[in-house]
N, C-alpha and C positions, 0 to 999 in steps of 0.2 A: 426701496428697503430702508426699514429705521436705521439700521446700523450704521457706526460713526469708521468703522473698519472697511476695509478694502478687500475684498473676497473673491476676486478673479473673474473670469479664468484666468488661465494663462499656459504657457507652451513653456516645458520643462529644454534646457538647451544643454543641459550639464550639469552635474554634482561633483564636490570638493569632500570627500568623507562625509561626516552630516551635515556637511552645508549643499542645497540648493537651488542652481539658478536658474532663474522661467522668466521669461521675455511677458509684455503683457504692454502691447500697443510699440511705441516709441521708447520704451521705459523697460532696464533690465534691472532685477530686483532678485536679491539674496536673502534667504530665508532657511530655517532649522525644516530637517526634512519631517518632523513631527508636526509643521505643520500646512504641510502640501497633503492634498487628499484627491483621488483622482477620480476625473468624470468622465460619462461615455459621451461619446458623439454628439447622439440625443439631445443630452443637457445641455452640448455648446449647443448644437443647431436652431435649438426651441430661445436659450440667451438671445442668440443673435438675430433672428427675425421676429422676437417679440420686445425688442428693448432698441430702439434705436439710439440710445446714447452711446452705449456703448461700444469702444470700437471691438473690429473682429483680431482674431489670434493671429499669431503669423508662425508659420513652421521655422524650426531652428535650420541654419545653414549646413551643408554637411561639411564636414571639420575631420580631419585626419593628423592623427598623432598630436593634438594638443589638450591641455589639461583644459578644465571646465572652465578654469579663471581667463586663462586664457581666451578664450572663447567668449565669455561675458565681457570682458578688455574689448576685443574686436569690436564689439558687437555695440557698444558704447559709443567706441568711437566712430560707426557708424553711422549712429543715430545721430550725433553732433553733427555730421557731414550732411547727411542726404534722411531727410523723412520719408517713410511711403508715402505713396498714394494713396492711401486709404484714411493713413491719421490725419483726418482734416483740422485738427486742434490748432487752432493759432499760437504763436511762439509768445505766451506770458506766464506773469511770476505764477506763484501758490497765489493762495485766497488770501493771506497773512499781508501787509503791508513788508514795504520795501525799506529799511533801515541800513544807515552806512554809518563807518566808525567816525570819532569825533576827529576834524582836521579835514573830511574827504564833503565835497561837496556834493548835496542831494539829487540827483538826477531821477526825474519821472517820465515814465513811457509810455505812453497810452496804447494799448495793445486794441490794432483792431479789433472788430465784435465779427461774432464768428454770423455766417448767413444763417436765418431762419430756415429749418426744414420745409417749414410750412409756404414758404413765399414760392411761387410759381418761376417757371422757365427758366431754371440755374440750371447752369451747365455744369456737371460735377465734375470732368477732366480741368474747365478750366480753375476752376475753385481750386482742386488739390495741386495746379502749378504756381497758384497766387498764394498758398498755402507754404510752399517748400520756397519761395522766393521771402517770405515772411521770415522764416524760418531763417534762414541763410543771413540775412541782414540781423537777427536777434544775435546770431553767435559770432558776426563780425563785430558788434559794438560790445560784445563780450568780450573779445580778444582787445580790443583797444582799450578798455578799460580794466585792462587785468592789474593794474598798479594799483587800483580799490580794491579794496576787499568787499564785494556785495552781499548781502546778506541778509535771509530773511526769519524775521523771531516773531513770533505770536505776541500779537499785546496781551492776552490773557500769561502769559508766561513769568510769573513775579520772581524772576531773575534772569529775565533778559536784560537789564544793565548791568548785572554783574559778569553776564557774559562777554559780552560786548566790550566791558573794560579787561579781561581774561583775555580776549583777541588783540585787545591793544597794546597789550603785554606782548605777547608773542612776536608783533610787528615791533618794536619800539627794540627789543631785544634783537631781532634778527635771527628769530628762531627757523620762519620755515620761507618757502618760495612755493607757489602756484605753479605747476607745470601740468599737464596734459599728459594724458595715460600713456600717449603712442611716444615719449619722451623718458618711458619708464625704462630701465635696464631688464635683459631680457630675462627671465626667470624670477626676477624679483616682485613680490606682491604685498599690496598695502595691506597696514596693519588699522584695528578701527579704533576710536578713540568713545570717550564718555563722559561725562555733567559729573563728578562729587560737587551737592550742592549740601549747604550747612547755614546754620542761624543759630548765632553762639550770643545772647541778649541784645535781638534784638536787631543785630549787623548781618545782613548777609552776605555769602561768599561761594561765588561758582568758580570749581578749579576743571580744565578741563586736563584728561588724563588718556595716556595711551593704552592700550593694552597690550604693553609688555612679553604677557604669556605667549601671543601668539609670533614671536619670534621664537629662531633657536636659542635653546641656553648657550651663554657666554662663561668662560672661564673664570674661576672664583675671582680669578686675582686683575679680573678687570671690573669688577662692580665693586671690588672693597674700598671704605670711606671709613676712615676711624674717625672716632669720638674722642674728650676727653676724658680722663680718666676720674674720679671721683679723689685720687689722693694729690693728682695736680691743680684741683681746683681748691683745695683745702689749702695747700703749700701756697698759691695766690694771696688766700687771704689773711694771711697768715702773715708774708713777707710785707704784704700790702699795709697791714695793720701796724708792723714793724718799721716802717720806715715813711711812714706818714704820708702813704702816696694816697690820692682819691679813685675810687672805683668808678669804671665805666662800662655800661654795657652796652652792645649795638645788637639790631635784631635789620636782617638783612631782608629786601623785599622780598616776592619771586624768586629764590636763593639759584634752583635749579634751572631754572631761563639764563641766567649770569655767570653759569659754567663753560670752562673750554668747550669751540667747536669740536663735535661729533667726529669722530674718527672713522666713521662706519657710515654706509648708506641706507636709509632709513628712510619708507615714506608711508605717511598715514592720511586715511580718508579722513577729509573733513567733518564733523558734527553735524548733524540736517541743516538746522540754523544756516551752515554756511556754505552746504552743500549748492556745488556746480554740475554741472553734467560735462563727463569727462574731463576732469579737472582733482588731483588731488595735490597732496602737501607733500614737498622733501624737505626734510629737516634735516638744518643748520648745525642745532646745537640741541642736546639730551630735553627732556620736558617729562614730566611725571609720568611716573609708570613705566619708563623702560629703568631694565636692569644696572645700566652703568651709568646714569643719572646723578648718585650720589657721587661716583666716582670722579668724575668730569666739573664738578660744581667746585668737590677737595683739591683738587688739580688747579683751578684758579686762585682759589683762597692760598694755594701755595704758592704760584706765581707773584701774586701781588705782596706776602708778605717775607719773600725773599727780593724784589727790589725794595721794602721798609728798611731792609738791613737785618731782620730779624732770623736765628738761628732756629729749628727745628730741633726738639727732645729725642734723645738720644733709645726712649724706653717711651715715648707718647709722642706718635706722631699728630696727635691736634695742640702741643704746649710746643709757646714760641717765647721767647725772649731774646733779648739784646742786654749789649753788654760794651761798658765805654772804659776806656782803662783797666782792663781784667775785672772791675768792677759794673756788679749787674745794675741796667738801668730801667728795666720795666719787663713785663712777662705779659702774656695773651693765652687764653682758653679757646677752644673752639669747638663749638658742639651743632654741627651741621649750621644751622643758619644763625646761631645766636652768640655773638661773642661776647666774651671779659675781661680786661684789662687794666691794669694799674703800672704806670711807671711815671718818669719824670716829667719834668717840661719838653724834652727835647724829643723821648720816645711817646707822646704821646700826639705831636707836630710830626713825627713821622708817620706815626697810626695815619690820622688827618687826612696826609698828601695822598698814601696809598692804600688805605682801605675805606674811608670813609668817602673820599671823589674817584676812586675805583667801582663802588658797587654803589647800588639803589639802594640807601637806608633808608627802613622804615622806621623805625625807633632809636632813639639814642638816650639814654638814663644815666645819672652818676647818684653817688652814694645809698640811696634807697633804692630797691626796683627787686621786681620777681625773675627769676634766672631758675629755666627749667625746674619749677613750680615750687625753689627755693625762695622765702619771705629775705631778702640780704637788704639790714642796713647797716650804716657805718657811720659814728661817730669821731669827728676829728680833735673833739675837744677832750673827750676820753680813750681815745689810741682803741677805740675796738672795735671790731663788726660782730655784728650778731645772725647767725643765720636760723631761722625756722619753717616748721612746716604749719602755721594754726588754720589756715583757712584748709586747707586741706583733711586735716583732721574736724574740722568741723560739717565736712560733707562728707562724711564715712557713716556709711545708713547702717544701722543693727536690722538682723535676721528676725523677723515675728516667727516665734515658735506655737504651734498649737497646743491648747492647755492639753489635751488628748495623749498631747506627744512628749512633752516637757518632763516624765515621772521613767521613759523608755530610752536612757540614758545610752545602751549600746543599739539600740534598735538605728538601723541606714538611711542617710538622707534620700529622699525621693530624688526625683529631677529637676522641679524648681528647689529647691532646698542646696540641691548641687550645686547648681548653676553661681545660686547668689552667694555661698562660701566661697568657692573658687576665683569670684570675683575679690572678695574682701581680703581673701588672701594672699592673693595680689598685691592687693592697695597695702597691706601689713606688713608686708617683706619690702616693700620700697619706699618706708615709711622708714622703717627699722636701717637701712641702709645709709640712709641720707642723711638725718639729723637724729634719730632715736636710738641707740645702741643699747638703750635699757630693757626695749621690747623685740630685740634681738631672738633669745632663745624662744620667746613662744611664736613668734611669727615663723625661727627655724622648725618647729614643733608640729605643728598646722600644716605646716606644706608638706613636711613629709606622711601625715596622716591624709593627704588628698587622692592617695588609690581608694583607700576605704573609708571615708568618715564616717560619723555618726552623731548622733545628738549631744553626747557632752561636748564634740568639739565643736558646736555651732553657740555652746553657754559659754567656752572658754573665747571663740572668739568674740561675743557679744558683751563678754565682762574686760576683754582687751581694750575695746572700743568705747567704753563709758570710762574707764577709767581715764585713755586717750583725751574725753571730752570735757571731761569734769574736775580735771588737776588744773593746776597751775601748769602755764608755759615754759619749756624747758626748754631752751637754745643751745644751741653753741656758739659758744664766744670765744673768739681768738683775740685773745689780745696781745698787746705792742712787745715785743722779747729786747734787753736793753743789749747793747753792741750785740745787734744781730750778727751773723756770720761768725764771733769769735766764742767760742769755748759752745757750741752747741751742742746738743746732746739730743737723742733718742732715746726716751724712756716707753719700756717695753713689756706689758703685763700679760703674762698668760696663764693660764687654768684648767684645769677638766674635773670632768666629772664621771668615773668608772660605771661602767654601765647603768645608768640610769634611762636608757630610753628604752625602745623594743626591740626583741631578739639581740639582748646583750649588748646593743651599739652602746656607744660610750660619745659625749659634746664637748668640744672642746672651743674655746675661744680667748680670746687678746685684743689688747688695746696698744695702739703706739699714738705718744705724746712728743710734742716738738717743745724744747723747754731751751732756755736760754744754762749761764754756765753756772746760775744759783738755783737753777730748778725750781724757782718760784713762780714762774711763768708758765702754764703749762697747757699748750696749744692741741685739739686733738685730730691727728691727721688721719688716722684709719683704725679699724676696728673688725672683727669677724668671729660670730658666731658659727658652728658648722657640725656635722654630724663627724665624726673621724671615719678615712675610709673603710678601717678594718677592725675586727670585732679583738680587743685587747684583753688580754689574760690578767693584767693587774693595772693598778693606781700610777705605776710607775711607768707603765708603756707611755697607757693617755697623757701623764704630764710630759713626756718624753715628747710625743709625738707632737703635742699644741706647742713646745717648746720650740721643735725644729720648724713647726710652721709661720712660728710667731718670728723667728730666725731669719728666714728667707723673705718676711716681707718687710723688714726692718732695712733689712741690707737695701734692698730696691728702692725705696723712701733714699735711702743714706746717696745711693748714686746718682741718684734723680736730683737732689739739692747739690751734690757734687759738681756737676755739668753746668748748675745755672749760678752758684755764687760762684765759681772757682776755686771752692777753696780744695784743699787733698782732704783723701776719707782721712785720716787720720786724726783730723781736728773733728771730726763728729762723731763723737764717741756711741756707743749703744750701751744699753744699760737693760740686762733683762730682769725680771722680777720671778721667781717662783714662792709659792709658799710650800714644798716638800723640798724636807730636808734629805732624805733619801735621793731622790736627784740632782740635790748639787754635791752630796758624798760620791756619787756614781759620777760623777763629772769631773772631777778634782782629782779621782782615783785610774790607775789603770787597770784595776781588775776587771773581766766583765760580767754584766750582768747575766741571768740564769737563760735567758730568753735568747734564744741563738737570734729571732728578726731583731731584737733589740741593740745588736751589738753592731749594725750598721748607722742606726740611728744617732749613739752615740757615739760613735766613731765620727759622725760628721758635728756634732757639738764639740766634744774635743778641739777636731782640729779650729776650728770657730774660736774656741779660747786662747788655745797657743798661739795662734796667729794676730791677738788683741785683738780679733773684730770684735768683740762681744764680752762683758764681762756681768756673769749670773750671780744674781744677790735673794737670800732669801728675805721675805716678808711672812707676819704671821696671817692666816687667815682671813679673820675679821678685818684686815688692813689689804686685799686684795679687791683693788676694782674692775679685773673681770669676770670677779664670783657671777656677778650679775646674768651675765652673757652664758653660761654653763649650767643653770640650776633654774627649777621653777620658784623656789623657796625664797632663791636671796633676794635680800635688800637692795634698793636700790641708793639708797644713805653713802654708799664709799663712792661709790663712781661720782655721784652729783657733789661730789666735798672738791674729788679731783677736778674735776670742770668748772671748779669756782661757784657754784649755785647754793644760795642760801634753801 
């Protein structure tokens, strides 16, 4: 036969739902029942006396009350024990050459050569006892050599050394142990693994990964791994900028091999590459692709940086800082594998001892360097970090619209047309989030037209994207705030805009600035655009409503710097901004307004005032910078005045 595939026969012994399993020589083998096809007698009978290569089928054992795996398990370990009589096959590798990892010394076997059919007066009884004696000696120097990992990769395979160092990972970590199926706990069944292979300029990378799925689900609250949050990585560079500390960032190897040991038992079949006969993997410690992997990985990073000395965020559990005399001495971000940190001498020789000779770093960078696909540098001689997105925006591809289609402005995007808005739209909202707060409302704009778009919003997005491209760099710059910690303040701008969108919604959004006690300093720490959740009867709801939202995320910002400088809320003052006079008469006043939902709302700004957490100041319009955020019209001229940008 030409074919490069393996086409049987084989004797069916058992099925798992759609998995099943068919014996076929010495060798049991699991396959999708889509692609098993059955033949009569005939067809084996006529295989078998006219192909003598091939060996004959064997009938499955009879088996009572066990599952198919089961039965395939036995059957396995069978074959490792005792071969038929009939598989005259000598005991050697594949056809692929024999490769062991770096550190394990080469060992070659020369596998006797099997007797010619054609050579006269062989005795076949003795042949298949010379056969099973061969055999029995391959799987004894198997077991003695189980401390190597043996291993076979195709030279045609152009990442088989990426593999091969992926295995070396695994060992070097103490991820799994080699043990034999008949060692397996009783009911428990391996789960399979697979190659993500990638070539990102040039570098290749094999990750080997498990699959997860075919475990039970775990409890939410054993896979959850927090991240940092995007207003404590702000408040970093912010403080860091402020007190003249240098940035540092570490990017950790194999992050999930360097997690607490596994809690759970867990065993998976090895890759072909490293496939054994009767032999598979229990794992030590999590490895990509199971469920509580991330979990288990957070769990060390907290270990190690609770003996640093460093304290855990009270509102973020990935923000750590220390603290030396009630005074803060350095803080830490943490976003799964990639950390950030600024503090002194002394916390920074703490980092060192236990996080940096705690884990395999693979990268370590100060002041310049990309941090989750932020451009962050930092200038010591002028007290600022600047952070951007340009490379990023310089790979954002525009939609080709068809001349045909370009004049059918409400006519539906097709399906590629879909596909590639849905991407861009993506890439626009996490643009807008991160460092852009100007292109906020049409990035909000877009995603909510992604049940149904259509052709104008494939021009709105492709005129977002040139403009993106073809402007001047806009950063954010946080710079140095003078007697940080004293007299600071929260400056706090919110806005709406009464129904301007479809079916009467109404946008509402805010900016919060971290400013020192002259306000000249003016740091931007969070920002949100957003559709409001309920459709508003007047001007006064929506500012009502961005007001109280703008409310609630100022305080959280105000607690969050509470816990790390020490200082009491009451030295961080908040400062809100409206430009409707009508709502700070309704705020200042006890009357209430005409709107029965409204008289909750302000019920909870009220108490907000009385209490001095907040105190609301009007500005004129034209002098509001999160017009921007709320309108497709506005200017973007105030907000870039506030952020310092010429």
């Amino acid at each position: 036969m030409t074919a490069k595939r393996w086409r049987g026969p084989a004797t069916v012994i058992g099925t798992d739902g759609k998995l099943v399993f068919v014996r076929h020589g010495g060798y049991v083998v699991r396959c999708h029942r889509i692609h098993v096809i059955r033949v009569n007698e005939l067809y084996i009978k006529d295989r078998s006396d006219t192909s003598g290569s091939d060996p004959p089928t064997y009938s499955a054992p009879k088996t009572e009350n066990r599952c198919a795996f089961e039965t395939a398990k036995s059957m396995m370990n069978d074959d490792v024990v005792n071969t038929p009589e009939t598989d005259q096959r000598p005991c050697q590798a594949p056809v692929a050459p024999r490769i062991e990892l770096p550190g394990n010394e080469p060992q070659i076997t020369e596998p006797p050569s099997p007797a010619s059919p054609s050579t006269p007066n062989i005795d076949l009884e003795d042949n298949a006892l010379q056969t099973r004696k061969e055999q029995k000696l391959c799987d004894a120097k198997s077991r003695i050599e189980k401390k190597k990992l043996d291993l076979t990769v195709a030279q045609e395979d152009p990442f088989h050394l990426e593999k091969l160092n992926e295995i070396e990972k695994w060992r070097k970590n103490g991820v799994f142990e080699e043990i034999s199926v008949e060692q397996m706990n009783e009911g428990e069944h391996p789960i399979t693994t697979r190659w993500v292979e990638s070539e990102v300029g040039g570098k290749k990378k094999a990750r080997l990964v498990a699959r997860g799925f075919e475990e039970a689900p775990l409890r939410s609250t054993e896979t959850v791994s927090p991240t940092c949050r995007k207003e404590s990585l702000r408040l970093l560079f912010s403080i860091a900028a402020s007190k003249d500390w240098p940035l540092q960032s570490l990017d950790i190897a194999s992050a999930f091999l360097q997690g607490k040991p596994i809690e759970r038992t867990v065993y998976v079949l090895p890759p072909k590459e490293f496939y054994q006969p009767g032999i598979v993997w229990k794992l030590h410690k999590c490895v990509y692709g199971l469920s509580d992997a991330a979990k288990m990985w957070y769990s060390n990073v907290r270990e190690q940086t609770t003996k640093a000395g460093l304290t855990k965020g009270l509102y973020d559990d990935a923000l750590f800082f220390s603290s030396v005399d009630n005074a803060l001495s350095g803080l830490m971000t943490v976003h799964v594998d990639d950390f950030v940190y600024a503090g002194s001498d002394s916390f920074q020789a703490d980092i060192k001892e236990h996080i940096l000779d705690g884990f395999e770093v693979k990268s370590e960078e100060s002041n310049s360097f990309e941090y989750l696909g932020l451009e962050v540098s930092q200038s010591i001689e002028s007290h600022e970090i600047e952070v951007k997105q340009d490379k990023y925006i310089q790979e954002l591809k525009l939609i080709v619209i068809a001349k045909s289609r370009k004049a059918q402005k409400t006519s539906p995007l097709n399906s590629s047309e879909y596909a590639k808005f849905r991407t861009g739209v993506g890439q626009l909202l996490w643009l807008s989030v991160q460092t852009r707060p100007d292109i906020s409302f049409t990035a909000c704009q877009l995603s909510n037209h992604l049940k149904d778009p259509n052709i104008d919003d494939l021009n709105l997005y492709n005129k977002t994207v040139k403009k993106l491209q073809n402007e001047e760099s806009v950063p954010l710059v946080f710079s140095k705030i003078p007697n940080f910690a004293e007299g600071m303040k929260l400056l706090t701008f919110s806005d709406a805009s009464f129904g301007n969108l479809s079916n009467n919604g109404s946008q509402c959004g805010y900016l919060i600035f971290l400013a020192g006690a002259n306000e000249e300093v003016r740091n931007l720490i969070s920002w949100k655009s957003v559709r409001l959740d309920r459709v508003c009867s007047s001007t006064l709801a929506a500012e009502s409503l961005a007001l109280l939202k703008a409310v609630d995320h100022s305080i959280f910002i105000q607690q969050t710097i509470k816990q790390m400088i020490g200082t009491g809320s009451d030295d961080i003052k908040i400062k809100c901004y409206v430009d409707n006079k009508g709502l700070l008469e309704l705020i200042n006043k006890t009357k209430d307004p005409s709107e029965k939902r409204l008289i909750v709302t302000m019920a909870s700004l009220r108490e907000s005032v009385e209490k001095e957490e907040i105190d609301v100041i009007y500005i004129p319009s034209k002098m509001m910078p999160a017009d921007v955020l709320t309108k497709k019209s506005a200017s973007g001229f105030v907000l870039k005045s506030y952020l310092e940008i010429e």
